[in-house]
C-alpha positions in Angstrom: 52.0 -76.3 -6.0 50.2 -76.3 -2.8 52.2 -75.4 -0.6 52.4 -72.3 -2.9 48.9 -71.7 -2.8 49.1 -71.9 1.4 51.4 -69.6 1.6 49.6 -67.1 -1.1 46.4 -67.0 1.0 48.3 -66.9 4.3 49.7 -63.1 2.3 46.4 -62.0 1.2 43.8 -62.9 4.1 46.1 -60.4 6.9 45.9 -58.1 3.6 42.4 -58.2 3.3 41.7 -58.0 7.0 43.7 -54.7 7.1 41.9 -53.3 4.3 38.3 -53.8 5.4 39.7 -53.0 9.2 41.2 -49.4 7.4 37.7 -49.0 6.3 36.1 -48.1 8.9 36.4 -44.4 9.0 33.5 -42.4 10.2 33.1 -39.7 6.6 33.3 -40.9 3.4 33.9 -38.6 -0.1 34.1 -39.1 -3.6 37.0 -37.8 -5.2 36.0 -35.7 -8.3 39.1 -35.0 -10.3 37.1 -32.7 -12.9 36.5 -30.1 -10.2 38.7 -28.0 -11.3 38.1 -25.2 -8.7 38.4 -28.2 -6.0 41.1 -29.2 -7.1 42.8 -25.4 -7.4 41.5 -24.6 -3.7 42.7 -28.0 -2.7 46.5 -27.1 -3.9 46.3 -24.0 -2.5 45.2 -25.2 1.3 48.3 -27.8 0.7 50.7 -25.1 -0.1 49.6 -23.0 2.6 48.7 -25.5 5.7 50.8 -28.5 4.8 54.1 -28.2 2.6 55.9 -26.9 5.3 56.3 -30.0 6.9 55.2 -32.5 3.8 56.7 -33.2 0.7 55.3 -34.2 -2.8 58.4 -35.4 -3.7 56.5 -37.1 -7.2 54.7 -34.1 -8.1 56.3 -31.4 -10.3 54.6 -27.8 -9.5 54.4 -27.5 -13.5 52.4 -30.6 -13.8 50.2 -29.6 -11.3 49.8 -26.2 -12.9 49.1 -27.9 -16.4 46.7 -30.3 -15.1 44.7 -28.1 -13.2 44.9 -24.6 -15.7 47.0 -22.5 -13.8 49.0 -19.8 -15.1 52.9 -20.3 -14.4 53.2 -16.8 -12.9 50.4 -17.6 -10.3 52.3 -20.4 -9.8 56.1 -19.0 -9.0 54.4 -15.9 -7.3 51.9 -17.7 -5.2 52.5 -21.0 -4.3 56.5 -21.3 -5.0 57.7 -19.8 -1.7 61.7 -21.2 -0.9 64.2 -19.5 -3.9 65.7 -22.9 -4.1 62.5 -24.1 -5.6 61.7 -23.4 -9.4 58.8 -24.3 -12.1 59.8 -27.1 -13.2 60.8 -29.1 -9.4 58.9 -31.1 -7.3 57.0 -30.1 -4.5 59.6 -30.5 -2.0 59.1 -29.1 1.9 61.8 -27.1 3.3 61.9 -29.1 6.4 64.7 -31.6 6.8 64.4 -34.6 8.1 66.7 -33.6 11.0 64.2 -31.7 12.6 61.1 -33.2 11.6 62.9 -36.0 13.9 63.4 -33.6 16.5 60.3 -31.6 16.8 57.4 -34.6 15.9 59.5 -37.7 17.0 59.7 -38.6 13.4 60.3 -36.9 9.5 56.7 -35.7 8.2 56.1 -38.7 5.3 55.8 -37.6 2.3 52.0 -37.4 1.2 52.3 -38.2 -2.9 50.7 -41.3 -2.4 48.8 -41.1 0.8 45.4 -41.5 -1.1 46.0 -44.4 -2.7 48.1 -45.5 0.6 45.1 -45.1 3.2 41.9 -43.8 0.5 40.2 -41.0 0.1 37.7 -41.9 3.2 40.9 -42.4 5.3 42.4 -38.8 4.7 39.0 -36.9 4.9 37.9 -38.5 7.6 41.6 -38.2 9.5 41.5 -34.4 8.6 38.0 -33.7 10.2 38.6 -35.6 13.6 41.2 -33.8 15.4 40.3 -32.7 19.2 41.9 -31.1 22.2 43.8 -33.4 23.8 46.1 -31.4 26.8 47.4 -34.9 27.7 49.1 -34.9 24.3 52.4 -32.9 23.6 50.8 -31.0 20.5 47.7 -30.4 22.9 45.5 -32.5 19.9 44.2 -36.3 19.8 42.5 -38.0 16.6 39.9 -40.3 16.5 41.3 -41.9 13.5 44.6 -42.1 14.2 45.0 -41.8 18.1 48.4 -40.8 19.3 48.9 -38.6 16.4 52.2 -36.5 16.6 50.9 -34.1 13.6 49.5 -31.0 14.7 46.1 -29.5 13.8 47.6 -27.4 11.6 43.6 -26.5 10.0 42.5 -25.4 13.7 42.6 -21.8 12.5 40.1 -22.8 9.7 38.4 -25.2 12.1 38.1 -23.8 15.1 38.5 -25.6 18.6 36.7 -29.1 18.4 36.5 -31.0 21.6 34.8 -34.3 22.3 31.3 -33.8 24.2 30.0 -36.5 26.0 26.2 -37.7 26.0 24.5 -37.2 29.2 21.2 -38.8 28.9 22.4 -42.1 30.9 22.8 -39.6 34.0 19.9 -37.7 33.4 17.5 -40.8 32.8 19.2 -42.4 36.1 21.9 -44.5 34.8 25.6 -44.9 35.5 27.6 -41.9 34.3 30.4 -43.9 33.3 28.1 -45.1 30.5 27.8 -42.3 28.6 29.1 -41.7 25.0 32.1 -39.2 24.9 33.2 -40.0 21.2 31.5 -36.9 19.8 33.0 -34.3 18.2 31.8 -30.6 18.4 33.4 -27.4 17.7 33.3 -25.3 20.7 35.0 -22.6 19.5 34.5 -21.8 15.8 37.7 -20.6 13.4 37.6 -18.7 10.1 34.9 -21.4 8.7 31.8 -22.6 9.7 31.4 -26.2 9.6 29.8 -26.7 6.7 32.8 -24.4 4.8 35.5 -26.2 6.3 34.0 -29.7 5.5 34.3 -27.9 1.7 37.7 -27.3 2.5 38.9 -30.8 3.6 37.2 -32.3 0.7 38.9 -29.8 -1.3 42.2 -30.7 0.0 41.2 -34.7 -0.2 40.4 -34.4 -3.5 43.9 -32.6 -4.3 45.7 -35.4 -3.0 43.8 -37.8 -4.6 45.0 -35.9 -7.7 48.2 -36.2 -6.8 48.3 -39.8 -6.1 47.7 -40.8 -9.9 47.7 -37.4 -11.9 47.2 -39.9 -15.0 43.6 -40.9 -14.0 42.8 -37.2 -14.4 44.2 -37.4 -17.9 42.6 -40.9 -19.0 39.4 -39.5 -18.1 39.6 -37.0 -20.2 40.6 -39.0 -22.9 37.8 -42.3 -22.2 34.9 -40.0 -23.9 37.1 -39.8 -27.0 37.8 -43.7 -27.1 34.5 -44.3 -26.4 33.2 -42.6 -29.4 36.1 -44.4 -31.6 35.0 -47.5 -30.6 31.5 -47.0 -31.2 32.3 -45.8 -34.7 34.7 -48.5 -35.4 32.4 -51.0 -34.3 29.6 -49.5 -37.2 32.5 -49.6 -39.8 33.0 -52.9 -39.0 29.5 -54.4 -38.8 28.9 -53.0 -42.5 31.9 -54.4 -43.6 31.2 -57.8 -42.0 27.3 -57.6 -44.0 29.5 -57.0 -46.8 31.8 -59.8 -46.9 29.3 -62.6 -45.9 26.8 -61.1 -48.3 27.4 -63.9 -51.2 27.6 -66.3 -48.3 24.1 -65.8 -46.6 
């Protein structure tokens, strides 16, 4: 029995360690699965910016379209794009593995569970830290994840972003080699300012957080409705307790 326990703890500690190391990511969000309109704009920057390479191979376009109230014909006319795709299918990409090997190194993951995978923090604050990187074959870096192969696929939203280094060590007489180079700053804006595209990532966060449980979204629908059974239940059964121990007291 003890050597079992050992060798549980000697699985969780490295477990734990890599959770609270995954944590340190420099946004942070709240997913908020009854924003509907988040939700809808967050499918629709998915569809548009990042089904081409990834898949959600456990999400069915006509769940998604129930969950979040949209019409089936919006649905097939504009977000089902490949005629191999219909209604009822997952949200596959049309990308083969093949040459997602080819062109990135390796297949795009799939990204159905990628919230619960990395969090919500993880994914939002991975989407906002891309920067020009011409060392780098896709001519981008990321903070978060350095050496990423992925594209900035949002840099039309974005804009250019570049890291910017702080200059007050050289200008206050100090070494130059001190100064701070890990901020981030748009130098040339895209279609967004910063403050929309922040909108936008959250937006698309929040999707996949959807995505990742679709249930949750349902269950908190239903909790007010329990709630209010339980609290009725309970009344029912405290008068019917006073009843039956009324002789007795």
């Amino acid at each position: 029995m003890k050597k079992q326990l050992i060798a549980l703890m000697a699985i969780f500690v490295p477990l734990t360690a890599a959770a609270a190391g995954g944590a340190s990511v420099p946004h942070s969000m709240e997913p908020d699965l009854q924003d509907q309109a988040s939700l809808q704009n967050g499918m629709k920057l998915y569809v548009n910016y990042c089904m081409g390479c990834h898949s959600l191979e456990y999400q069915r376009f006509s769940r998604a379209a129930e969950d979040l109230a949209i019409p089936q014909d919006i649905i097939e006319d504009n977000v089902i794009f490949s005629p191999e795709l219909a209604f009822n299918d997952q949200m596959q990409t049309a990308m083969g593995e093949e040459d997602g090997e080819t062109w990135f190194g390796a297949p795009p993951p799939d990204l159905t569970l990628s919230a619960r995978l990395h969090g919500a923090d993880w994914l939002y604050s991975y989407l906002l830290s891309f920067y020009q990187d011409p060392e780098r074959p896709t001519g981008v870096n990321n903070t978060v994840f350095e050496l990423v192969a992925m594209p900035n696929v949002l840099e039309p939203l974005q804009g250019v972003q570049e890291k910017v280094c702080d200059d007050a060590p050289a200008s206050e007489g100090g070494d130059a080699s001190d100064a701070d180079c890990s901020t981030l700053e748009v130098t040339e804006q895209g279609e967004l300012s910063p403050e929309e595209f922040e909108d936008a990532v959250y937006d698309l966060t929040n999707f996949l957080a959807y995505v990742g449980e679709p249930s949750k979204l349902q269950a908190q629908a239903l909790a007010p409705k329990v709630l209010i059974f339980l609290f009725i239940f309970g009344v029912i059964a405290y008068f019917l307790k006073r009843e039956y121990w009324r002789d007795i007291h």
